[in-house]
C-alpha positions in Angstrom: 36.1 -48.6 -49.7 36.3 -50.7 -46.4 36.6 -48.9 -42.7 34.4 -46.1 -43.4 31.9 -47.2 -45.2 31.7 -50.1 -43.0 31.3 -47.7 -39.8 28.8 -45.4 -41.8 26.7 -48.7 -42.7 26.5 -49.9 -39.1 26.0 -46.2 -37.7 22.8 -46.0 -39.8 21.5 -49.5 -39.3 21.8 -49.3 -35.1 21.4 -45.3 -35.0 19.0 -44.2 -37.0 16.2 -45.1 -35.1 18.2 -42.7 -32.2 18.7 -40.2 -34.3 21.8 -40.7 -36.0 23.2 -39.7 -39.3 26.7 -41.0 -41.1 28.4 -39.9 -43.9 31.1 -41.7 -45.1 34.2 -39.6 -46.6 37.6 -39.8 -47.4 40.7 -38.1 -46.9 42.5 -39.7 -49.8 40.4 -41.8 -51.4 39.4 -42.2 -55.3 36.5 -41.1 -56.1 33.5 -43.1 -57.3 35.1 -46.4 -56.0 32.3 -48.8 -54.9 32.3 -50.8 -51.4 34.8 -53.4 -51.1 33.5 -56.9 -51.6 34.7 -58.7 -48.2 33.2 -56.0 -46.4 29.9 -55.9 -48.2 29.6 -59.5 -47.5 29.9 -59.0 -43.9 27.8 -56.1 -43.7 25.3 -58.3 -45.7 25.7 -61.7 -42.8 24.2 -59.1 -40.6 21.2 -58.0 -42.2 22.3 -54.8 -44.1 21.2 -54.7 -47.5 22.0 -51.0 -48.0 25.0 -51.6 -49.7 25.6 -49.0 -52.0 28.6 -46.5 -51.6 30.6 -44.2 -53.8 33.6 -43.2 -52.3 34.3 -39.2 -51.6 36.4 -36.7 -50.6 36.0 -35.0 -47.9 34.9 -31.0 -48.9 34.4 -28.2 -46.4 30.7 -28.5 -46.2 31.1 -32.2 -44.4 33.2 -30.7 -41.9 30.7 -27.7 -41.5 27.7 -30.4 -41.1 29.1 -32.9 -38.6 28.7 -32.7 -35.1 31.5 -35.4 -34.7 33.9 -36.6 -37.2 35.5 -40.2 -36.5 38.6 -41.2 -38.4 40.5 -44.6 -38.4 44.2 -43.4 -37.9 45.7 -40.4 -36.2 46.9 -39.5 -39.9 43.4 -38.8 -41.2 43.0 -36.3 -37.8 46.0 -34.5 -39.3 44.9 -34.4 -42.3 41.5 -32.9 -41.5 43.7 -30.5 -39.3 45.2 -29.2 -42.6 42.6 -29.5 -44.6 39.7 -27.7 -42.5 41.3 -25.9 -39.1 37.7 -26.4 -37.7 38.0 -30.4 -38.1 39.6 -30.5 -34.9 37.5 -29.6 -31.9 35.4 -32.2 -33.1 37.4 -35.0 -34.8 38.2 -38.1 -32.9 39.8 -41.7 -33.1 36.8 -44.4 -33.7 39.0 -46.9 -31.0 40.2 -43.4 -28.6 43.9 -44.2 -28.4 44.9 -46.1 -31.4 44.9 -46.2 -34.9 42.5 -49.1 -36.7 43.6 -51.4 -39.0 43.7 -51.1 -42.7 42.7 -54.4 -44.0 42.7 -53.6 -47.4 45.3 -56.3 -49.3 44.8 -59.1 -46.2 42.6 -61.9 -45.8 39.2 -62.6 -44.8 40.6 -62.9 -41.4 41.7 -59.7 -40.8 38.5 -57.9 -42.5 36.6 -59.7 -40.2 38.6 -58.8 -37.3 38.5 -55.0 -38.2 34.9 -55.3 -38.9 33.6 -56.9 -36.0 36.0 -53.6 -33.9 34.4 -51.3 -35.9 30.6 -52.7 -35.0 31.6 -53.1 -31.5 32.7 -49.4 -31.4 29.5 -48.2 -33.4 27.4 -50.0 -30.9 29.2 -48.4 -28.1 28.4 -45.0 -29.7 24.9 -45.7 -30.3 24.5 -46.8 -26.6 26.0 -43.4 -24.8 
């Protein structure tokens, strides 16, 4: 609903062009569930109109297909770990060495903290 979605949004709006792909999964998420409303609007302030997302699971064959999986927090890695053994040569942190925020529940402050982290971080990726 909110960090992944956000980082698969920006992913394909500045990496398309280079090739990138994004799929937005989850490790506990409900299925179905939409994209939360403060972080539509600030995908929206940007220019991103491709606002529609269903939330998933994530299922073997989106393990099988990614070249690199990036999860928020160190408990998603785990959970991939258990999950799909193969997750974990290529499953890493979005920020490297910490966990990202869950804004869900805050204010607008905080969502636009996380979101403007995870942009910066997908611009980095798109840059290497």
């Amino acid at each position: 609903m909110c960090r992944s979605p956000a980082a698969e949004k920006l992913l394909t709006h500045y990496g398309t062009a280079k090739g990138f792909e994004a799929r937005s999964r989850g490790t506990g998420v409900q299925p179905g569930f939409g994209l939360h409303k403060k972080i539509a609007a600030l995908l929206k302030a940007d220019g991103i109109t491709a606002l529609e997302h269903h939330g998933s699971l994530v299922m073997e064959p989106d393990v099988d297909w990614a070249d690199l999986i990036i999860v928020m927090e160190e408990g998603h890695r785990d959970a991939l770990a258990d999950m799909f053994p193969q997750s974990m040569r290529k499953t890493q942190l979005l920020l490297e060495d910490k966990d990202l925020e869950d804004p869900m529940g805050k204010d607008e402050k905080v969502f636009k903290a996380v979101y403007e982290i995870i942009k910066a971080a997908v611009k980095k990726m798109v840059e290497k």
